[in-house]
Residue, then its C-alpha position, 0 to 999 in steps of 0.5 A: x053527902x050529895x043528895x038531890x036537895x042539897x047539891x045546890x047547897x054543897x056546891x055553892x059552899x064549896x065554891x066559896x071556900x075555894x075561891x074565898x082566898x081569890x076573891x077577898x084580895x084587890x086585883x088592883x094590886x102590883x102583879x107577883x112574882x112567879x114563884x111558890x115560896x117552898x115549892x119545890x123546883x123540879x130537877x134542873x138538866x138545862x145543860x143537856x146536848x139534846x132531850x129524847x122524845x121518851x124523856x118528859x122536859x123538866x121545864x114546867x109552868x109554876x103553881x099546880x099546872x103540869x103539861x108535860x107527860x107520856x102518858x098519852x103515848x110511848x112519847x113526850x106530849x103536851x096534854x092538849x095533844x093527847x086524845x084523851x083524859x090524864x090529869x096530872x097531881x104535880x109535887x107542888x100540889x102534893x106538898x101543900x096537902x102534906x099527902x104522904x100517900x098517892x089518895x090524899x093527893x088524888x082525893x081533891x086533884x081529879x075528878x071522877x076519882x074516889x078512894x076505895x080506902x085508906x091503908x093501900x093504893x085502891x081508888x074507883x075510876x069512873x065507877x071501875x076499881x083499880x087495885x095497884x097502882x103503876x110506877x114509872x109506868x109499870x104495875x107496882x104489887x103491893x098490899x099498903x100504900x106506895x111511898x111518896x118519899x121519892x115521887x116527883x107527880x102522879x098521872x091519872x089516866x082514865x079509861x082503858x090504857x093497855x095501848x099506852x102502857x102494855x099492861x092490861x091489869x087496870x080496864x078503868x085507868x090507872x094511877x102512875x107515880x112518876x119518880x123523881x129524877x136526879x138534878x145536874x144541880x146541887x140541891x138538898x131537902x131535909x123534912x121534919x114533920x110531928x103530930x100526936x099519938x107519937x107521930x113523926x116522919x122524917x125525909x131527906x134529899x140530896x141531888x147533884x152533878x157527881x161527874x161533869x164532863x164534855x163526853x160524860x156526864x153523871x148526875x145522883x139522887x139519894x132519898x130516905x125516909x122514916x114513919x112512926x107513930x101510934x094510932x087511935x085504935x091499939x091494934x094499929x101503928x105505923x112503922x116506915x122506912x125508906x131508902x132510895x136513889x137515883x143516877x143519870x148518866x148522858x154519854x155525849x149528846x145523843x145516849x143516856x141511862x137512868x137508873x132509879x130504885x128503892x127499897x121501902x120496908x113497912x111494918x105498920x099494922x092497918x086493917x079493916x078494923x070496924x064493922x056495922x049497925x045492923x038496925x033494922x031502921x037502917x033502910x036506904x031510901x031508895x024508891x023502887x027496884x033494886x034500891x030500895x032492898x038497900x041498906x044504910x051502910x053505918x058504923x055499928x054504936x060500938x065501933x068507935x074510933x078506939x075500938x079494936x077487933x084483937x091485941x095488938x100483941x097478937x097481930x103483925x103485918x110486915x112488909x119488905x118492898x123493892x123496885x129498880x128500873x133502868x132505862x136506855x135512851x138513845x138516837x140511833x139516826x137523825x130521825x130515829x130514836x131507841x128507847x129500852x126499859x127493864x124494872x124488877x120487884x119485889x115484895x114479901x108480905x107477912x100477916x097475922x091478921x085478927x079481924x071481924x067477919x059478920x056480926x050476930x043478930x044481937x048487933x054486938x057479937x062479932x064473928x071473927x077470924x085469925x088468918x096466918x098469911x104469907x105472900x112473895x112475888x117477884x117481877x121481871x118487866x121489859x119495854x122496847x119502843x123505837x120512834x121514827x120522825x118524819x115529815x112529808x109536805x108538812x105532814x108529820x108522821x111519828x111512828x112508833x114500833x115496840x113490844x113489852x113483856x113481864x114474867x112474874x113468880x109468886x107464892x101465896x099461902x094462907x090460913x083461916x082459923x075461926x076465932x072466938x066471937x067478940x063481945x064489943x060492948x067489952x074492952x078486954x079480951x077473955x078468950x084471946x090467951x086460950x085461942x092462941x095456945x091451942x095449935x093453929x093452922x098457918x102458925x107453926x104448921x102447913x098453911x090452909x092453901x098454898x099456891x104458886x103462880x108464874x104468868x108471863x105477858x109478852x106484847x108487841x103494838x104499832x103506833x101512829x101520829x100524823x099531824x099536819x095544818x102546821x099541827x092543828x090536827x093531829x091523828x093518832x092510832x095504835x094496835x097491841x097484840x097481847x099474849x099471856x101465859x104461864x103456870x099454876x102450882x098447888x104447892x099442897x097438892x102439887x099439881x101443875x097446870x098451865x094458864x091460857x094462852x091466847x092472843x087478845x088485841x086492844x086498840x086506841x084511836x083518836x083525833x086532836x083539833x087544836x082551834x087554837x095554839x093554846x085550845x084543843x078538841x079531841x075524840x077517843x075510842x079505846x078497848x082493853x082486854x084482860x084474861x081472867x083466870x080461876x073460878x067464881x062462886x054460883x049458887x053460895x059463898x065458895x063453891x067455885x062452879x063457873x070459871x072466870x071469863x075475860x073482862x073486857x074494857x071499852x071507852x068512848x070520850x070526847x072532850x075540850x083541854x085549854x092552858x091559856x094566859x088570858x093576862x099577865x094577871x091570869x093564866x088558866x088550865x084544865x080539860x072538860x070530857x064526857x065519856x061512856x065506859x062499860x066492862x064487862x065479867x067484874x068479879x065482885x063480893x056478893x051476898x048469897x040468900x043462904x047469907x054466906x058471901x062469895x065472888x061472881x061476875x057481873x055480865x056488864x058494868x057501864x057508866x057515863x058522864x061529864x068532868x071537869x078539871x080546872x086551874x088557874x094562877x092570879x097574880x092579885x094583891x102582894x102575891x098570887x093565888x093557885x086554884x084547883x076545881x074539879x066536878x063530876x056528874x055521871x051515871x052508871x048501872x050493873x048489868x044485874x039490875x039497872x036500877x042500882x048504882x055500879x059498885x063504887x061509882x060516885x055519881x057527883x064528886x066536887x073537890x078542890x085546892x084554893x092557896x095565897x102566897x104573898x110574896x111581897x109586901x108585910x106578909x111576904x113568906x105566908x101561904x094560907x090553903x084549903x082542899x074540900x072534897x064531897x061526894x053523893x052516895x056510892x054503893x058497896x055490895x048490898x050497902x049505901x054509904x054516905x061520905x060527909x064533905x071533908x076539908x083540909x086546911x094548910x098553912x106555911x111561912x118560909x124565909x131563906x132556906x126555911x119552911x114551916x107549915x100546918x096541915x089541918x086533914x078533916x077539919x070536920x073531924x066527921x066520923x064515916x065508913x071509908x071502906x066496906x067489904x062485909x058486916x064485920x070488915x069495915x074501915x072508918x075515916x080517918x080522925x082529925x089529925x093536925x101535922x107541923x113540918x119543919x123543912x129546910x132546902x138547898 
């Protein structure tokens, strides 16, 4: 925990365990060679006529620096060009954490960042929720964690991207998982990792040149992957597996197709399966206003790391995830360039999820509920962008123009039947075989509701780019008018009605100065829109009296980003921002005084603060060091009570990844790590929650073709809620756990 008497403290303990590898070895020393020894090398296409502008270079820097991204527009850019924030985690970083989901990567690369829990992609940006995360740059449904078998970086884009991306979901930024490409070089991957409880993943690559010719060139990828293992609680397992692929085709030097995909079926059982103390003595110590009414938000005595809320007989939670995108590149004159992408998903999710709900008076009898769930969605996603590049007198203009679209169908149904309440203080089950004999709603009869939606988005934006003093100041501006629509089924009542239609327009502005080649300055305004439909709750817990209104997104931010080699030595990267966001009609849990809990909106969040983001690489001694830091210090406020902090915000974040490798000398092979991570109180609905500073260790030796490392994730072991929707739906931290990963690569 970060509290105001021991932020000092914390911080100066964090910044010597990142820096203690750094520090204890000689600068003296002969410089190294550049390379990680297991890392691995992005996919080699040197032998291309010509790259696309929408096509990010596979050439990078070693170590955790990453440079090239479109995230900052529809193009590939440098990161000190873009005005804006974008934090790239690259493949580097995320094989040192052993990071088999999007978050444990996240958790200690970026700042302003948080985790929302541990069993599907939700993370707070900037005190703002993001549900879903995006793939390859569109929004990816799904209700567990995003496979990282196939993915290559993750992007962090923080602030409002509907400009950039054509998808208005996320207001607070978003998260885009950046699939690996085929290599038009033969390599090969093949990954062995155990740990206890029966754990054990299993991964494999194989890329290559499959057709190598003057006019054609094919070049594949083919990814699998498997998951299995138990857990400390008996209701829960993990169950993976995994197929993927990828073909790149490139028809002479100016037209190519990239087609990547997978299918990814998930069977494991994870839920919110603890709930809390509901002490009296538990009173956050907040001095006035809204926060002293507060609560300490802890795990209940009772809720151990072993306990569950159900049989794991009882339960399951399937789910069946596909994606494919294919995508057109091609130049159409010498200063136009063409680019059309289309993706289809889709996801079917089946649950019976026994859970707990709120807790009795007494502090040990759990009310809990059996819900039957069944959810399938399909998504038709578009992009066309056509970029045109010219110069005027050493003005350079680059123009583009596009539009996107998607049209979804999903189903959702569900079931809550009212199961016994839990004595928690037992280890067994009485009541469990009377419930489930007696004819349940959702299991062999019609669900509670069942509702099918069909919402479509079509867009259309203009972008422009003006740079000039030979690029030292660059101008960019865009504007995307964005119109939603389609319907709504009760498939119950039978009722159709259509969504909203109208249009909405968001905007991106911004302004780079670069003061030198390697350092730039920059300012941003941005705004998204989001249409909300559907009603929320007013005076208690479900009654739906006042429909949704349009939330509403806005960012101001200024910043500094540098990527310099001060030395043959010493290289250093990162960017320092301070930004103000507000957002406004959020839809949040809420507790109503009769003590039942529903969803309202919220008229105006808003926050602002200063982050930064930081590297270097050091060649000392007989190899070199790699260092991530990054610091976060904000403030926010809901617009119910501005005394209170916005649901989720961290105000203070501290995080960091600090490696060895030698390569030279005895040790020649080695490579000692560390990732620490710890934050101040956030709130969750009428709770404060105290997330403990947590650490990860790792450790690999390679020679030839061969790797062997350690993880070590929460070296504390710390036991502390990682999610909290209510009393009795509640999520703790993971145990330590300590994983060995044989790997072998070609």
């Amino acid at each position: 925990m970060i509290n105001p008497t021991l932020v000092t403290v914390r911080r100066t303990a964090l910044a010597a365990a990142l820096l203690a590898l750094v520090s204890c070895l000689p600068l003296s020393a002969q410089t190294a060679a550049t390379g990680s020894p297991a890392a691995p090398r992005a996919a080699d296409n040197s032998d291309r006529i010509a790259l696309s502008p929408f096509l990010v270079s596979d050439d990078r820097q070693d170590g955790y620096v990453e440079q090239q991204t479109m995230a900052g527009s529809r193009s590939s850019k440098n990161v000190i060009e873009i005005p804006s924030s974008v934090v790239i985690v690259n493949r580097e970083a995320i094989d040192d954490l052993g990071a088999i989901t999007p978050v444990e990567a996240i958790n200690f690369g970026v700042s302003g960042v948080s985790q929302g829990t541990t069993y599907f992609d939700a993370v707070n940006i900037r005190g703002f929720g993001i549900s879903f995360f995006l793939r390859n740059g569109v929004t990816k449904t799904t209700f567990k964690t995003s496979p990282m078998y196939d993915v290559e970086r993750i992007e962090v884009i923080k602030g409002p991207a509907a400009m950039l991306l054509g998808n208005n979901v996320n207001l607070g930024g978003s998260v885009n998982l950046i699939s690996r490409r085929a290599s038009a070089t033969q390599s090969g991957d093949l990954q062995l990792t155990l740990a206890e409880n029966n754990y054990y993943r299993a991964a494999a690559t194989l890329s290559g040149p499959a057709v190598k010719s003057e006019d054609f060139k094919l070049n594949y990828r083919i990814t699998a992957g498997y998951l299995k293992g138990d857990r400390d609680k008996e209701i829960q397992n993990e169950d993976e597996r995994f197929i993927g692929g990828a073909v790149d085709m490139y028809f002479g030097s100016n037209t190519s197709i990239l087609v990547n995909g997978y299918v990814f079926q998930n069977d494991g059982y994870r839920y919110w399966d603890d709930f809390l103390d509901l002490s009296t003595a538990l009173v956050y110590p907040g001095a006035a206003g809204g926060k002293g009414a507060l609560r300490w938000g802890k795990l209940n005595p009772n809720s151990t790391r072993t306990f569950s809320p159900g049989r794991r007989k009882d339960v399951l939670w399937e789910n069946n995830d596909s994606y494919l995108d294919v995508t057109l590149l091609t130049k159409l004159t010498k200063n136009g360039n063409l680019r059309l992408f289309y993706s289809v998903t889709a996801l079917r999710d089946e649950r019976d999820i026994m859970r707990g709900i709120t807790l009795q008076t007494n502090n040990y009898m759990l009310n809990r509920q059996f819900l039957p769930f069944h959810f399938e969605q399909v998504d038709h996603n578009f992009q066309v962008d056509y970029l045109h590049q010219w110069e005027l007198k050493n003005v350079k203009f680059n123009t583009t123009l596009g539009g996107d679209g998607y049209n979804t169908n999903y189903r959702q149904a569900l079931s809550v039947n009212t199961a016994p309440a839990l004595d928690t203080r037992m280890t067994t089950f009485p009541d469990e075989n009377a419930f489930f004999a007696q004819p349940l709603s959702g299991v062999g009869s019609p669900f509670t509701t069942d509702n099918e939606q069909k919402p479509t988005q079509y867009t259309y934006y203009v972008q422009e780019d003006i740079s000039f003093w030979q690029d030292r100041v660059r101008l960019v501006g865009g504007l995307r008018w964005i119109t939603p629509g389609g319907t709504n089924r009760n498939r119950i009542t039978n009722v159709v009605s259509d969504r909203v239609n109208a249009t909405l327009r968001v905007h991106k502005y911004g302004v780079v100065v670069k003061v030198l080649p390697t350092v730039s300055v920059y300012y941003t305004n941005a705004i998204n829109i989001r249409q909300q439909v559907g009603f929320v709750d007013l005076n208690r817990g479900g009654d739906q009296l006042v429909p949704q209104k349009n939330a509403e997104g806005t960012l101001d931010e200024i910043g500094a980003k540098f990527n310099q080699k001060l030395s043959d030595r010493l290289s250093v990267f990162g960017t320092v921002a301070y930004y103000k966001m507000s957002l406004s009609n959020i839809r949040i849990n809420h507790q109503f005084p009769d003590g039942s809990f529903g969803q309202i909106q919220n008229a105006r969040d808003s926050s602002k603060g200063w982050e930064f983001d930081s590297g270097l690489r050091a060649n000392v001694g007989d190899g070199h060091a790699d260092v991530i830091f990054t610091y976060a210090n904000g403030t926010s406020a809901p617009a119910a009570d501005s005394t209170l902090l916005t649901d989720g915000f961290v105000p203070i974040k501290i995080s960091g990844i600090a490696k060895y490798t030698w390569t030279s000398g005895p040790l020649k092979g080695f490579m000692l790590g560390a990732a620490v991570m710890d934050q101040s109180d956030s709130r969750a609905g009428n709770y404060m929650i105290d997330r403990p500073l947590s650490g990860n260790a790792f450790a690999r030796y390679q020679w030839s073709r061969w790797a062997v490392q350690v993880n070590v994730e929460n070296l504390t072991n710390a036991r502390y809620i990682s999610g909290l929707i209510t009393q009795g739906l509640v999520e703790g931290s993971e145990p330590r756990q300590i994983r060995m990963d044989v790997r072998y690569r070609w």
